[in-house]
N, C-alpha and C positions, 0 to 999 in steps of 0.2 A: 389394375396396376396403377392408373393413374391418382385415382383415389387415395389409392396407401402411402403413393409418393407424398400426395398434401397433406395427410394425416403428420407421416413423420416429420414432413419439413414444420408443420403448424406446429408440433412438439418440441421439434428443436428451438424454436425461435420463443417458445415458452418459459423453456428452462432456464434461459437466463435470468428473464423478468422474473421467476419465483424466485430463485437462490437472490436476486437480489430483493427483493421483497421480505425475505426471510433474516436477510443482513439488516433492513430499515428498521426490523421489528425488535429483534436484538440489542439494536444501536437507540432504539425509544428508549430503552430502560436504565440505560448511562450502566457505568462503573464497568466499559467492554475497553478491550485494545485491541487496534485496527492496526496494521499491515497497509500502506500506501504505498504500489507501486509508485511512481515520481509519473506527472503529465508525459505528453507527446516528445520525444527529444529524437529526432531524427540520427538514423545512422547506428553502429554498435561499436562498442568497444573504445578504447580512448585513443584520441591525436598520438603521436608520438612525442612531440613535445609537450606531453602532459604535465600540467602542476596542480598540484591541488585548492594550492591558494590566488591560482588566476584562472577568471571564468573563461577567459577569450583561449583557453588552449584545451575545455573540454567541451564536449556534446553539453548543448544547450537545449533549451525547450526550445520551440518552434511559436509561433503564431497561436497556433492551433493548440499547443500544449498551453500556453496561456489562456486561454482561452477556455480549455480544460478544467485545467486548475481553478482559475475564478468558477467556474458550473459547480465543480466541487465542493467548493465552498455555502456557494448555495447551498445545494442540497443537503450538508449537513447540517446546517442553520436552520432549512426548516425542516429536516425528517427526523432530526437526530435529538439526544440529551447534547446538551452545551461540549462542545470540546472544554476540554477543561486544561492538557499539556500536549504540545507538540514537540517531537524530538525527530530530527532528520539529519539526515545523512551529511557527511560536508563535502558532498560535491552540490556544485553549484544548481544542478536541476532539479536538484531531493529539496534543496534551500528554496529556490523558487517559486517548485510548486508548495511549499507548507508557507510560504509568505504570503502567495497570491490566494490561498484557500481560506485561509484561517488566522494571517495581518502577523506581519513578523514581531510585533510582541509578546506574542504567545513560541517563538520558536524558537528551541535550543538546538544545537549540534552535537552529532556523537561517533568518532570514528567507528563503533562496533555497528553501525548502523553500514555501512560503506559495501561495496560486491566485497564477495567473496568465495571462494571454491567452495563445490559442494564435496564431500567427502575429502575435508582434511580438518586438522587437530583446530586449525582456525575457526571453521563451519563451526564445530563443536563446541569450542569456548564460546561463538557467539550465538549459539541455541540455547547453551545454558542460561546466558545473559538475558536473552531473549524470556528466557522461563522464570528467571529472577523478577523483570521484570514484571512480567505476568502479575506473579505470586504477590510481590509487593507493591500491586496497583490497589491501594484505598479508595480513591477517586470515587463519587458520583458519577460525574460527565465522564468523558468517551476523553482515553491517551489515544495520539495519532501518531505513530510512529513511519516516518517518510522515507523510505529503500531504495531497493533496486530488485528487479527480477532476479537476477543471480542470487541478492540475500533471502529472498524469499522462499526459491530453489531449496538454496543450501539449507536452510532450517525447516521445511513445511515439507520437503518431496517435490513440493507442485509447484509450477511454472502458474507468473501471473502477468496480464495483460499492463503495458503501459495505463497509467490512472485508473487499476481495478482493487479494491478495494478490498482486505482480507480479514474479517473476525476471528482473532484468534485466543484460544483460551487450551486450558491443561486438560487433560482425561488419563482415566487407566492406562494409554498406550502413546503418553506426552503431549507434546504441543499437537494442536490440532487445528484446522482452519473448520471454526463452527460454520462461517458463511462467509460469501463473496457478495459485491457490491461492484457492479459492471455500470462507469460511466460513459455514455457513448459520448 
């Protein structure tokens, strides 16, 4: 019994490191778009006095989400093809982390990028977007497109971790997340 316990727990603790191993390998070859969860940003949902255009009234990164973010950066610098364009969300953490990863001259803003519910007309126009996107990425190097779990939610099905990293490309059955890229 005890044995089986460390079997599955050695498997579990595997699985990660392959899908993201699987994501480095993908991301070697440039011309992919990535899905960026945003770093560490403590807490959900927004202040009540929320604006969009003052940082001090939204969930910010933390320490730690900096921190994040710059590791990110790294790592695509040395695993990856060159980023090539960054587009991120315009809340202030999505901005953030694609400044501290990848140096805000490479970063544009895009309201379709922003949360948003899943199953509604909203979700939908910006999965299209999302697949326009896709479609009309030329690019060698790697687009980074900077989110939020809810947008990722709404257009993929699948829930992703603060600063996890998501390959996304088109198949018979839509958008699809080819690989994840887990930074601890």
């Amino acid at each position: 019994m005890i044995r089986a316990l460390i079997i599955i727990a050695a498997l579990a603790l595997a699985l990660p490191a392959n899908a993201t191993e699987a994501g480095w390998a993908l991301l070697r070859n440039g011309g992919q778009v990535v899905l960026l969860n945003h770093a560490n940003a403590p807490g959900s949902g927004e202040p009540a006095a929320f604006d969009i255009e003052a940082c001090r009234t939204q969930r910010n990164l933390s320490e730690q989400g900096r921190q994040q973010a710059r590791r990110i950066g790294a790592l695509f610098a040395a695993r990856a093809a060159p980023v090539q364009e960054v587009i991120a969300s315009r809340y202030c953490r999505t901005k953030e982390t694609a400044e501290l990863a990848f140096g805000a001259s490479l970063v544009e803003t895009a309201d379709w990028l922003d949360p948003v519910e899943p199953e509604t007309p909203e979700a939908e126009a910006r999965r299209d977007k999302l697949r326009e996107t896709i479609e009309s990425y030329t690019g060698s190097g790697i687009l980074v497109l900077v989110t939020h779990g809810d947008f990722i939610q709404a257009v993929l099905g699948a829930r992703s971790r603060e600063g996890e990293a998501v390959v996304v490309n088109i198949n018979e059955n839509g958008l699809h997340a080819a690989a994840r890229i887990v930074f601890n």
